[in-house]
C-alpha positions in Angstrom: -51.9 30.4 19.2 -53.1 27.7 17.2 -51.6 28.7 14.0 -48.5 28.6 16.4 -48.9 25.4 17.2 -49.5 24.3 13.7 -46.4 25.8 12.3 -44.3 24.2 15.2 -45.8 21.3 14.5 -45.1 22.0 11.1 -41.0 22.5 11.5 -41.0 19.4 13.8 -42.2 16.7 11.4 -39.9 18.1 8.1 -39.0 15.1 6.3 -35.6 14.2 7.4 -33.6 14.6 4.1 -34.9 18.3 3.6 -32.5 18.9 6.7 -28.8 19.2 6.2 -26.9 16.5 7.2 -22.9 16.4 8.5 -22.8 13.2 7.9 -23.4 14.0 4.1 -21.9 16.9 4.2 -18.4 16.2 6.1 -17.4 13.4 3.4 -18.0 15.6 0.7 -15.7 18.4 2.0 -12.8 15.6 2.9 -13.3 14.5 -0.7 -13.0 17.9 -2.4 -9.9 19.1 0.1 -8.3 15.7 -0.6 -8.8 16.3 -4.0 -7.7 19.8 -4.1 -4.4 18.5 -2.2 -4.1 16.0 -5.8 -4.3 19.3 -7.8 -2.6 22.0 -6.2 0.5 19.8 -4.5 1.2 17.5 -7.0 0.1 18.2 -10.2 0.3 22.0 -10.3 4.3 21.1 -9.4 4.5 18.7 -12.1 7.3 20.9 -14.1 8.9 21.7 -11.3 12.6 20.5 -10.8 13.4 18.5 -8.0 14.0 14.4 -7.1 10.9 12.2 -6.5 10.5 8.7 -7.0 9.7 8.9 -10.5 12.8 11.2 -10.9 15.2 7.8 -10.2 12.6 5.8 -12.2 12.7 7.9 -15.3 16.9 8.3 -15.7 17.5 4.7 -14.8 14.7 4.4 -17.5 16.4 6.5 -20.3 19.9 5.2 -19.2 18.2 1.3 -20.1 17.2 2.9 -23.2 21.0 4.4 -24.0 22.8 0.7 -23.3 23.7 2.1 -20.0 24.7 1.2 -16.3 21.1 2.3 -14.9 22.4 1.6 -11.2 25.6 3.4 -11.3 25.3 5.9 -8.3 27.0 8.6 -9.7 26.0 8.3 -13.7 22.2 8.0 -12.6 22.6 11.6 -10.3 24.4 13.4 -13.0 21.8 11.9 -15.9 19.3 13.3 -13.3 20.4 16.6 -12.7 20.5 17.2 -16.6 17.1 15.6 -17.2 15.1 17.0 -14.3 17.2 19.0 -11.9 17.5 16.8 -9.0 20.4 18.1 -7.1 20.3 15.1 -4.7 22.3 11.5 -5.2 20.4 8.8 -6.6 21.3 4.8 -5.8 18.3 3.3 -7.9 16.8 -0.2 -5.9 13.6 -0.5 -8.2 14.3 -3.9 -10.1 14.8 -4.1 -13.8 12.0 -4.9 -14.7 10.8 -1.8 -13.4 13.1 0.4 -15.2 11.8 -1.3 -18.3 8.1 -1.0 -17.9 9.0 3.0 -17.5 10.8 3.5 -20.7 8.0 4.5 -22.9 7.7 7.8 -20.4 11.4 8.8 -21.6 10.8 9.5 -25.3 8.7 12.5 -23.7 10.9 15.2 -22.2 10.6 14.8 -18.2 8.6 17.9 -17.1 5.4 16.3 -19.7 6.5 12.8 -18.8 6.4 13.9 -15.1 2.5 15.3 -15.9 1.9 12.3 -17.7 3.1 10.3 -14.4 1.2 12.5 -12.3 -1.9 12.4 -14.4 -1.8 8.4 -14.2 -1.3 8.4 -11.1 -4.4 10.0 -10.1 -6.5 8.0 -12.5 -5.3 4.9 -10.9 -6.9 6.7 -7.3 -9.8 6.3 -9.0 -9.9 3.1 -10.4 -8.8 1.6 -7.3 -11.9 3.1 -5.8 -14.2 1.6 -8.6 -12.6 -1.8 -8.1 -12.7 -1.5 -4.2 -16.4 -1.0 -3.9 -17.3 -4.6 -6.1 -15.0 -6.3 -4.4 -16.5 -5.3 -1.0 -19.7 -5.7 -2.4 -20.9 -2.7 -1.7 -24.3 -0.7 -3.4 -23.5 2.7 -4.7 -25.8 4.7 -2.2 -25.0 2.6 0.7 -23.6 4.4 3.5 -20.4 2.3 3.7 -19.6 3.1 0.0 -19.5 6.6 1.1 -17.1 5.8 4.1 -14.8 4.0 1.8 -14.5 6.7 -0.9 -14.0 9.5 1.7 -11.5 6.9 3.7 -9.5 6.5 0.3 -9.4 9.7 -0.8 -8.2 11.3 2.3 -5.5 8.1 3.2 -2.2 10.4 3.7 -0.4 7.4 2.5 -2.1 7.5 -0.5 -0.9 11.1 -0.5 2.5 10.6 -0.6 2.9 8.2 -2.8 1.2 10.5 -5.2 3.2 13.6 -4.0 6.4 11.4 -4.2 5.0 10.0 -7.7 5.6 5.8 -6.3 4.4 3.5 -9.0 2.8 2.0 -6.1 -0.4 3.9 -6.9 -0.3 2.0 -10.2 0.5 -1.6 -8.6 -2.6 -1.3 -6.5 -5.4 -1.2 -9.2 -3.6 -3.7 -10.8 -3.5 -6.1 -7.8 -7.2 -5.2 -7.1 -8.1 -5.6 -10.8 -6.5 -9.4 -10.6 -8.5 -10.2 -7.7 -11.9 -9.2 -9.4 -11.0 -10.8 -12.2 -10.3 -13.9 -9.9 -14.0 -14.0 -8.4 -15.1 -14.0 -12.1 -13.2 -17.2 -12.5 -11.0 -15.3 -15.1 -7.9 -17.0 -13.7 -5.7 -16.5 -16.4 -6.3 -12.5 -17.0 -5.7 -12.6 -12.9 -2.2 -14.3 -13.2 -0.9 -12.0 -15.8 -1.8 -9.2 -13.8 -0.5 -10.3 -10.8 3.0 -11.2 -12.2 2.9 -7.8 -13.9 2.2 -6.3 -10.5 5.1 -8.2 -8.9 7.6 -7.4 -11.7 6.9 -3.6 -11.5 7.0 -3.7 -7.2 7.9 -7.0 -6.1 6.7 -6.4 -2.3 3.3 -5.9 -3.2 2.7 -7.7 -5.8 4.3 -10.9 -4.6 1.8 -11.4 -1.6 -1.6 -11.3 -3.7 0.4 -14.0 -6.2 1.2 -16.3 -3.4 -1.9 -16.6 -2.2 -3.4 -17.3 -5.7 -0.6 -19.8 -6.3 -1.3 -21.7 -3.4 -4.2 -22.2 -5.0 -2.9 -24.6 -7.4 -4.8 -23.5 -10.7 -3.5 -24.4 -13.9 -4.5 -21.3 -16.4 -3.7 -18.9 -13.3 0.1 -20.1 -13.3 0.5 -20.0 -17.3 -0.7 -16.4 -17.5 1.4 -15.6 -14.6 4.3 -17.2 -16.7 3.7 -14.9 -19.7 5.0 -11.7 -18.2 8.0 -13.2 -16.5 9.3 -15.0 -19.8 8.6 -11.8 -22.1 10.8 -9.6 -19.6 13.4 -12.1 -19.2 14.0 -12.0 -23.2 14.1 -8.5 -22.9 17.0 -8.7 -20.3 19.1 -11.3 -22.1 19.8 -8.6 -24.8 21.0 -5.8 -22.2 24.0 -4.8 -23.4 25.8 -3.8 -19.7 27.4 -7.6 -18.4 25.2 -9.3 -15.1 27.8 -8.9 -12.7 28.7 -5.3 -13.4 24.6 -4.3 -12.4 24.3 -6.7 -9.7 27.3 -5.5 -7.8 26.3 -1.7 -8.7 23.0 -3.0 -7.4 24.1 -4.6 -4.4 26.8 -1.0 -3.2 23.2 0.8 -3.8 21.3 -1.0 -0.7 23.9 -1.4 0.8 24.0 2.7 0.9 20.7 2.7 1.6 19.7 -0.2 3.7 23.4 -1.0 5.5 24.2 -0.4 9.2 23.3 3.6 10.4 21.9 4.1 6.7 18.7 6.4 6.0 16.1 2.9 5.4 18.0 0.4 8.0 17.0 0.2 11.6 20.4 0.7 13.9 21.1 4.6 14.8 21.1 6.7 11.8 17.7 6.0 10.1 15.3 7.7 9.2 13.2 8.5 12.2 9.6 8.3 11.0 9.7 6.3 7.8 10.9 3.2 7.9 8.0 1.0 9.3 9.2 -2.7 10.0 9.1 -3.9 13.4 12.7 -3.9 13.6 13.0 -0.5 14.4 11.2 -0.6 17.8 12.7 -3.7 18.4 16.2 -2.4 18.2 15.4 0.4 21.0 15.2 -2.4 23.2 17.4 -4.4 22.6 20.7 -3.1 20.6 22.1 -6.2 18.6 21.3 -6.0 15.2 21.1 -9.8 14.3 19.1 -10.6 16.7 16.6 -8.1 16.4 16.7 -8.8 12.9 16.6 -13.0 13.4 13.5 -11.9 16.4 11.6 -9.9 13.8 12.2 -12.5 10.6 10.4 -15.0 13.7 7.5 -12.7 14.3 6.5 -12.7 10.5 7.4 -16.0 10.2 4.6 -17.1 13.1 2.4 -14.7 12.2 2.7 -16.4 8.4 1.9 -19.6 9.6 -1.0 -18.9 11.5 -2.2 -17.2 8.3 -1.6 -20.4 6.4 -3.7 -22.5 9.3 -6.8 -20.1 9.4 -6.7 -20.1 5.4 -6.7 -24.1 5.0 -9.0 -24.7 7.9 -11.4 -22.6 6.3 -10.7 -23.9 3.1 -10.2 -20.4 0.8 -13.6 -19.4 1.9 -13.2 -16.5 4.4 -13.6 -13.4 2.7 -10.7 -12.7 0.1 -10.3 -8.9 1.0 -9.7 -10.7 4.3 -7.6 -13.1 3.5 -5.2 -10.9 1.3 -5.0 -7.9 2.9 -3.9 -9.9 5.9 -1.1 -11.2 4.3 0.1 -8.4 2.7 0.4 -6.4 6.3 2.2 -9.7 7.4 4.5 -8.7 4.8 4.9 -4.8 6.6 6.4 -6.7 10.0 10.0 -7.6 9.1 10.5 -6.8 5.1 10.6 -3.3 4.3 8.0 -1.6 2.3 7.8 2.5 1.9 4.7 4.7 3.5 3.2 4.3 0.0 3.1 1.3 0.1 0.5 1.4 3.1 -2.2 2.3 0.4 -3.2 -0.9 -0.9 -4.3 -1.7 3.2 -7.3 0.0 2.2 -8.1 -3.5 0.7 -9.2 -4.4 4.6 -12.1 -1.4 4.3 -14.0 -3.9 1.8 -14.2 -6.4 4.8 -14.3 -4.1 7.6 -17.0 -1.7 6.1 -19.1 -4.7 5.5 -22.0 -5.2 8.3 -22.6 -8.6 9.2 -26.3 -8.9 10.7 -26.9 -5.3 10.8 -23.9 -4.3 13.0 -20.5 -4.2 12.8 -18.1 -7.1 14.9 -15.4 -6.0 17.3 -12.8 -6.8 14.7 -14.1 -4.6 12.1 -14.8 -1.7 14.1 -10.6 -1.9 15.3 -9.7 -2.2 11.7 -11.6 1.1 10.8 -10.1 2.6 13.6 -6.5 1.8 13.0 -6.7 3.0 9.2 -8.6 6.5 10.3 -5.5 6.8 11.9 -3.3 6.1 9.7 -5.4 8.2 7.5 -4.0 11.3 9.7 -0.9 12.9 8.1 1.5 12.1 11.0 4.5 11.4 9.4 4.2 15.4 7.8 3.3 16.6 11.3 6.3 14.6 13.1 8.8 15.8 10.7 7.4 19.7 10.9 7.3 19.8 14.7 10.3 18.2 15.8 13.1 20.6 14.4 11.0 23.0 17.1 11.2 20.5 20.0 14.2 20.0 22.5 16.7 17.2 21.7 16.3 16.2 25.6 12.8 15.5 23.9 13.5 13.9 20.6 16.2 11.6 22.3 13.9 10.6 25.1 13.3 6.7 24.8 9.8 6.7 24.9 9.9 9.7 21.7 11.7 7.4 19.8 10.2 4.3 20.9 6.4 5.2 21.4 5.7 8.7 19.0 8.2 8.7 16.4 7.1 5.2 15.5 3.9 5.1 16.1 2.9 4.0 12.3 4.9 0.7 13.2 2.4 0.1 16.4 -0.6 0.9 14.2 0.8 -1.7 11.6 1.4 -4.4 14.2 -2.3 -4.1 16.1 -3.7 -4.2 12.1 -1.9 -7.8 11.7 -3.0 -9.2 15.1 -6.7 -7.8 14.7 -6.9 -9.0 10.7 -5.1 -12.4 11.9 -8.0 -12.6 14.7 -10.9 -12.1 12.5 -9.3 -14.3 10.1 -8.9 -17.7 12.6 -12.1 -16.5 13.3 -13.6 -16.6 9.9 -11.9 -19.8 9.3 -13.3 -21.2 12.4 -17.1 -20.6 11.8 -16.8 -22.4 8.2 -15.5 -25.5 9.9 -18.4 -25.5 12.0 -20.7 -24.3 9.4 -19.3 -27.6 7.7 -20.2 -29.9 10.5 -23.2 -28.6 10.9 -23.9 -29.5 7.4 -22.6 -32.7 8.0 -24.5 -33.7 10.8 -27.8 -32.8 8.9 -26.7 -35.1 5.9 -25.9 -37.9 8.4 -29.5 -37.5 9.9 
């Protein structure tokens, strides 16, 4: 009986890490199924045919490199179909300097420049992990760094922006790359980065840049100069007359983005992808201008309280903060693509981040809201609903509540960041009296 004893004993007190661990485990498996998904749904298809985002980059790219009208409707879906097979119509938005930047991928034929694309693509996914962990200061074997790689890797926006191959996978590192830079006091390296970043996807890049620029630093706005001058000479020798691609340019949103079009808000769009508050907005209230004028007014608050809580505080509250605030600001009236959702992992570097060994109400909502949004609900939605009753799908609170619930879980991420953010700016001004006081004594 003893020896009983002594080997219960024995099994009790094993030292903790000999014992498996889900918590060690689970992350690992999400991180080798999220990877697997990387592999075996998007690169494994790279020389398939077919339209993704890259598709439109790459013809408008070769048409810019042929003299042509790279947002002519009908030229850019017959160039496609012969290039890559897309048997689907193409009206290209991406700006020019966009088309540009892509042309050195067209000198490759598109099923290697597509791999290529693909290849990149997935590098950046990594990079913007190795940038995200020093900019929230996070060890390598610390718990939240463990969180955050497993959080980024399985993000489903971060999924189909590399399914649907969206340079915004490649404007992210880039943005995060100009930030660290910016803590290093490299400020001119930062503001060529960030005006890249804005040139290849203006509404993501133009967020991180304003809040640099309101900064006032001299070397940050010559760098951030440099790109826009070198793209503009490149433009001035475009063959195809200003006026002929702006009003090609202008028929394309207005295909896309017009009244009962696929990306606007009125009856007719999309019903799970477009993300601005406008959408829910018009299910209450059916006047187009004035839901558009009442959402312009919501980001237009929200932007000034996010200009209060950053002066008050004096550009001290934590910049993955600060930033990644903004830019879901940006998400309320403008119109950004599910992709474009990924660089919100930004908000993990602050949220992941205990402050006095536990985490505050705001940060534990934030993590919440982007474990959501890590859920692949836009693929479920669009699977299940062709099997669901149209007395269903055309119920108000369908379309109002579960059909856009990605536009709920954007809006409760911009009051909580906007919260924690007055709040952060209010604890430095007291911090500051404080301070004052003990000089004054």
């Amino acid at each position: 009986m003893a020896s009983v004893g002594a080997n219960a004993d024995a099994v009790i007190h094993l030292p903790e890490n000999s014992l498996p661990s889900v918590a060690r485990v689970l992350p690992v498996v999400v991180c080798l199924l999220a990877l697997a998904d990387f592999v075996f749904r998007g690169i494994a298809l790279a020389f398939s045919p077919g339209k993704t985002d890259f598709t439109e980059l790459y013809t408008s790219a070769w048409l810019w490199r042929h003299g042509q009208n790279f947002y002519d409707s009908a030229l850019v879906t017959r160039t496609a179909a012969h290039l890559a097979g897309s048997d689907v119509l193409i009206a290209p938005v991406y700006p020019p300097t966009t088309v540009i930047a892509v042309v050195p991928f067209t000198f490759l034929p598109w099923p290697w420049a597509n791999l290529l694309w693909l290849l990149l693509a997935l590098f950046a996914v990594g990079v913007t992990i190795a940038l995200l962990i020093p900019l929230g200061n996070f060890q390598i074997h610390e718990t939240s760094t463990y969180l955050l790689v497993t959080v980024v890797l399985a993000f489903d926006p971060i999924h189909q922006a590399f399914h649907l191959g969206n340079i915004a996978l490649l404007v992210v590192p880039l943005c995060l790359a100009a930030m660290h830079f910016a803590q290093e006091e490299r400020v001119f390296s930062t503001g060529i980065l960030l005006s890249f970043a804005t040139l290849l996807k203006p509404q993501l890049g133009i967020w991180v840049l304003i809040y640099y620029l309101i900064q006032r630093r001299k070397w940050f706005l010559v760098g951030a100069a440099l790109p826009v001058f070198t793209f503009s000479f490149i433009l001035l020798g475009y063959p195809v007359p200003a006026h002929v691609l702006i009003s090609t340019y202008r028929l394309n949103l207005e295909h896309w983005f017009g009244v009962g079009r696929p990306y606007g808000f009125t009856e007719g769009a999309l019903p799970f992808h477009v993300n601005n508050i406008q959408v829910i907005l018009f299910q209450l209230w059916h006047r187009a201008p004035a839901v558009n004028v009442l959402a312009h007014a919501i980001f237009l608050g929200g932007l000034v309280i996010w200009l209060c809580a950053v002066w008050r505080g004096r550009f001290r509250a934590p910049v993955p903060l600060v930033v990644s605030s903004l830019i879901a600001l940006s998400f309320v009236s403008l119109y950004h693509s599910v992709s474009d959702v990924a660089i919100l992992t930004l908000a993990l570097c602050w949220a992941l981040k205990r402050e006095r060994e536990t985490w505050t109400w705001p940060q534990r909502l934030t993590c919440l809201i982007l474990l959501l949004m890590l859920l692949p609900g836009h693929s479920a939605l669009m699977r299940i609903t062709p099997h669901l009753t149209s007395q269903l799908t055309q119920s108000w609170w369908w379309k109002l509540f579960v059909a856009r619930y990605f536009v709920w879980l954007l809006f409760a991420l911009n009051v909580v960041l906007l919260r924690a953010l007055v709040a952060s700016s209010t604890t430095s001004c007291s911090a500051d009296a404080t301070r004052e006081i003990r000089l004054a004594h």
